[in-house]
N, C-alpha and C positions, 0 to 999 in steps of 0.2 A: 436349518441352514448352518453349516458349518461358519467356526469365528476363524476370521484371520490376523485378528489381534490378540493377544494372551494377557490375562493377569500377570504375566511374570516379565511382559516387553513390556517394553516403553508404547507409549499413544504414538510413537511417530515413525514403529517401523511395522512390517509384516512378521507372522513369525516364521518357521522356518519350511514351513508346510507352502504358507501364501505366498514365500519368496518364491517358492518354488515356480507359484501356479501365474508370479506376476501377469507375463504375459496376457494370459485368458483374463483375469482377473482386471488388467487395463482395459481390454476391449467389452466386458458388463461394465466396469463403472465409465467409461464413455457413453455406452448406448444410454444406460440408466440415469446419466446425468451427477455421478455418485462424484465429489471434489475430494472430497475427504480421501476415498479408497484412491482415484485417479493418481493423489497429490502422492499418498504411500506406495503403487505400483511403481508408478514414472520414479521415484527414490529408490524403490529395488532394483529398480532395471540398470537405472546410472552405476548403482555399487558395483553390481553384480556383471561389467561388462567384462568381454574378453576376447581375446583375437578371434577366436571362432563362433561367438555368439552378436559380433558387431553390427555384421553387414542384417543378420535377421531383425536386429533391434532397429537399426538404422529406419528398414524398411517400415516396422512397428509404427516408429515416433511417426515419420512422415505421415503415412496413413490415418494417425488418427489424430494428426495434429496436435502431437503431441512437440512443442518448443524445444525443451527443456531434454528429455528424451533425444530426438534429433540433433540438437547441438550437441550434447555430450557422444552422443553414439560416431558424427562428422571429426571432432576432435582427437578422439581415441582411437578412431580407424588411420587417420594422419600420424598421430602420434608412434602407432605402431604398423606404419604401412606395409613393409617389406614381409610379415608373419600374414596380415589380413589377407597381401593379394594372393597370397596359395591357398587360400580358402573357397570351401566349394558355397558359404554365401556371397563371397565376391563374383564367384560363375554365374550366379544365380541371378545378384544384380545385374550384371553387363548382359544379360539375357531377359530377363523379364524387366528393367527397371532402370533406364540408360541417362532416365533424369539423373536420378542417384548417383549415376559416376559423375556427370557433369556438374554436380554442388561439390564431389568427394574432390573431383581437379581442381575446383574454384578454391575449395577450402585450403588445402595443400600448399594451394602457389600464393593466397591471399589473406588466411590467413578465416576463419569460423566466422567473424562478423562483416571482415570487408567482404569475404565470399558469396553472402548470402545478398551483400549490397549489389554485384553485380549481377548476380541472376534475376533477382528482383526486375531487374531493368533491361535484363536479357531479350533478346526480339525471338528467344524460344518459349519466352511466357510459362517459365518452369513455374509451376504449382509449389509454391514452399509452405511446411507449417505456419502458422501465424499468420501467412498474409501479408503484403506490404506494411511497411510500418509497425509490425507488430515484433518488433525485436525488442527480447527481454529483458 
């Protein structure tokens, strides 16, 4: 099995190979229950965003319940909204994932924490990471 930590990194990041593989690399140490690798993906993924890799991370965190992952990917899509909506993972969202826009509008007008307090209580019963109450 290939490392994705190096004698030459620090314990707290992937190297440049795992950065790569985050992604994939999230969704084995979710199924496997791995915290340790989880804790290090979800950390590359936050660095590593960008207007055209948001909306796919966005949809990442959510799925796999990933918090942390989600809130930063919701923030960063707001922060730099005007570049994200010309992207074809925004197409992508408003076609397969319309929850998504509706946390993306919450967040925008509300603001990442108050946003996620109205969906919560939403009478559309959006599915958010965490779960009621489980804000980080």
């Amino acid at each position: 099995m290939r490392s994705f930590n190096h004698p030459h990194h620090s314990q707290d990041e992937l190297t440049a190979e795992g950065a790569l593989m985050a992604d994939q690399l999230l969704v084995a140490a979710d199924k496997y229950q791995l915290e340790r690798l989880r804790w290090l993906c979800e950390k590359s993924l936050i660095s590593a965003l960008t207007e055209e890799n948001v909306c796919e991370v966005l949809a990442l965190g959510a799925s796999l319940n990933a918090v942390s992952v989600w809130e930063s990917s919701l923030a960063f899509a707001v922060d730099h909204a005007e570049a994200v909506l010309a992207t074809e993972g925004m197409e992508r969202i408003a076609s397969q994932r319309p929850d998504l826009l509706v946390q993306l509008f919450a967040a925008a007008k509300l603001g990442v924490k108050r946003g996620r307090e109205i969906c919560e209580s939403s009478p559309m019963k959006l599915k958010l990471p965490g779960g009621p109450g489980a804000w980080g």
